[in-house]
C-alpha positions, 0 to 999 in steps of 0.5 A: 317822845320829845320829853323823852329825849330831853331827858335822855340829852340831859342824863348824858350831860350829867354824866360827863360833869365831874364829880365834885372834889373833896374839900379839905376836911374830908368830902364835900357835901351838899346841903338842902335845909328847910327854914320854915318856908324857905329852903337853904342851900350850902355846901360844906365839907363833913367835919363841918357838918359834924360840928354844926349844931342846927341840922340835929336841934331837936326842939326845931322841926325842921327838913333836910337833906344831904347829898355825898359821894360815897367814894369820898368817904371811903377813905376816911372811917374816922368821918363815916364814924361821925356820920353814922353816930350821928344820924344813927347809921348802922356799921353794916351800911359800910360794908363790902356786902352791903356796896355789892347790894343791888338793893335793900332796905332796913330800919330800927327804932331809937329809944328813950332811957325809959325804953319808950321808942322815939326816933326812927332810922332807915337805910335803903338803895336803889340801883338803875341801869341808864342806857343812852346812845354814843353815836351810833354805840349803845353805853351805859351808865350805873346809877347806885343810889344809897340813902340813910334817914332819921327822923324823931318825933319832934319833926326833924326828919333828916336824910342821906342821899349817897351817890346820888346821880345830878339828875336826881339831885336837881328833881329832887330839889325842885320837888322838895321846894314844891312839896305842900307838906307841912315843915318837917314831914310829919311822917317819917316815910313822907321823906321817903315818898318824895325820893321814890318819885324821882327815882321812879322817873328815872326808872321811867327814863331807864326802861323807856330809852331800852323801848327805844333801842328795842324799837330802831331795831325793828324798825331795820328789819326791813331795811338791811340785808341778811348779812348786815344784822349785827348780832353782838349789838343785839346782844349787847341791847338784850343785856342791858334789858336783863339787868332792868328788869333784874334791878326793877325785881328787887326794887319792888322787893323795896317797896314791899318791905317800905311798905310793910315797915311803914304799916308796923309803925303806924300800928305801933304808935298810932292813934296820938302819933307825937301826941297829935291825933290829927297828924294820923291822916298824914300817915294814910295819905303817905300810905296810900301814895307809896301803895301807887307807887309800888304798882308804877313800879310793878307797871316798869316791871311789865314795860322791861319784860315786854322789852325783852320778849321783843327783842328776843323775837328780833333775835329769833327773826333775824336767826330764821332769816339769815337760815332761809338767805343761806337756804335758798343760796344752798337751793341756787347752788343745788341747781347750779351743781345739777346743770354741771352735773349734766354737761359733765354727761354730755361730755363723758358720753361724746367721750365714750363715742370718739375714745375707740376710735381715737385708740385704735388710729392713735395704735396703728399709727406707731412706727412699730407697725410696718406695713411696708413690702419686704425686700428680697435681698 
């Protein structure tokens, strides 16, 4: 738990830094290089990149990864144009349909003059939902996370990571450092493992910061009154955990369609994949960890899930005990009204007993009675 809340104190700090500004020759870019063992890190704008040379030198294998804001590119097509020639990135990942996605993936192979299949390209998205706590408010921050890859067969495997929140860069940073691949991940879905992990663990963060907010709320049920729960809170908790579990849905979708993706190409260019029949292992093992991490997803999926039934039995609890507060004042004011109702018998009774009497002296003592002798004059 306390992990937990590091990482929650963390995700909120990241989201108050600005974003960085955009040089002068379009967005600025982050840029994670693998040089044999070292790993360099540079900035720089995208025409800059565009005119450098190394990060597409196809006879060095070589990793790297490129963090940008989407945003920043907005504005420019010309510069989206030169990315997407570049790293082969198909038109549609720029379109409106495509930004509004709450997930996907696609991929296509480059080939030779020859027709001979080389490269191979993919482009995916992720979308978490991460809650945390503003004082004693529940916010909310999105984090829509698209990535487009190349790779070719000469081990240059080079991926886009766009709108990537500061918490991802910085795991993801340290995982690639600490990675025991081989330089250039010979699998091009290697790539896309290392990714999963850390957004995985955001997911984690995601989901268990929801357990959270479901847990204080049953925590307070025996500690506030009736009248004091507050059913737009509760509501608003109930949203954010549908979007969860909606988001974790089409992650899976994902890494299924990963899944089968990595399967057909294995099965297209396997066994001497880039001429090596000892590189195949790398793609079982790469395989094998992505099958474990679509169940880690499917587990969050459960972990959502359950967070929505409890606290749809909170809401529930909290309705039937408000009715039963109102009930049992509704019986207090039933007996309080059937007291009433005997005094007001009592008094008609005394009131029927003393209303005769009262007529008859109240009659007789008008001044047009004269009981008086008669005079005889």
């Amino acid at each position: 738990m306390a992990e937990l809340q590091r990482n929650l104190e963390m995700t909120a700090a990241t989201m108050r830094r600005p974003a960085p500004r955009p040089s002068g020759d379009g967005a600025l870019l982050s840029v994670l290089e693998q040089d044999g063992g070292r790993w360099l890190t540079s900035s720089m704008g995208v025409e800059e990149l565009l005119k450098l040379r190394r990060i597409q030198k196809q006879d060095n294998p070589q990793l790297c990864v490129i963090f940008a804001q989407s945003r920043t590119l907005a504005a420019s097509p010309s510069l989206r144009q030169g990315l997407s020639s570049r790293y082969s990135i198909p038109p549609c990942f720029w379109t409106d349909t495509i930004a509004n996605a709450p997930g996907y993936f696609g991929c296509q192979d480059s080939y030779s003059e020859d027709g001979g299949a080389q490269g191979h390209n993919t482009w995916f998205r992720f979308l978490v939902k991460q809650p945390f706590t503003n004082g004693a408010t529940a916010s909310y921050e999105w984090y829509i996370m698209s990535f487009a890859t190349k790779w070719l067969p000469s081990n240059q495997n080079v991926a886009l990571c766009f709108d990537a929140p500061p918490i991802l860069q910085n795991r993801l940073r340290a995982s690639l450092a600490s990675s025991q691949e081989s330089p250039g991940f010979p699998d091009p879905y290697s790539l896309h493992r290392v990714i999963i992990e850390e957004i995985l663990a955001i997911y984690d963060i995601a989901v268990w910061s929801l357990r959270d907010l479901t847990r204080a709320v049953e925590r307070r049920r025996t500690e506030i009154l009736p009248e004091q729960y507050d059913y737009p809170y509760l509501h608003e908790i109930a949203r954010h955990i549908i979007h969860s579990s909606e988001v974790l849905e089409t992650a899976i979708d994902t890494m299924d369609s990963i899944i089968q993706q990595h399967e057909l190409f294995i099965a297209e260019r396997s066994p001497n994949i880039n001429g090596n029949p000892d590189s195949h292992p790398s793609f079982r093992q790469t395989g094998k960890y992505l099958q474990f991490q679509f169940k880690l997803f499917k587990a969050l999926r459960g972990r959502s899930q359950a967070n929505g039934e409890r606290l749809r039995s909170e809401i529930g609890m909290a309705f039937n005990t408000v009715a039963q507060h109102d009930s049992r004042i509704a019986v207090r004011i039933g007996r309080a009204a059937r007291a009433d109702s005997a005094a007001m018998k009592t008094i008609a009774l005394l009131t029927l007993l003393f209303l005769p009497g009262t007529y008859i002296s109240a009659n007789f003592s008008m001044s047009f009675y004269n009981f008086s002798p008669g005079s005889e004059t």
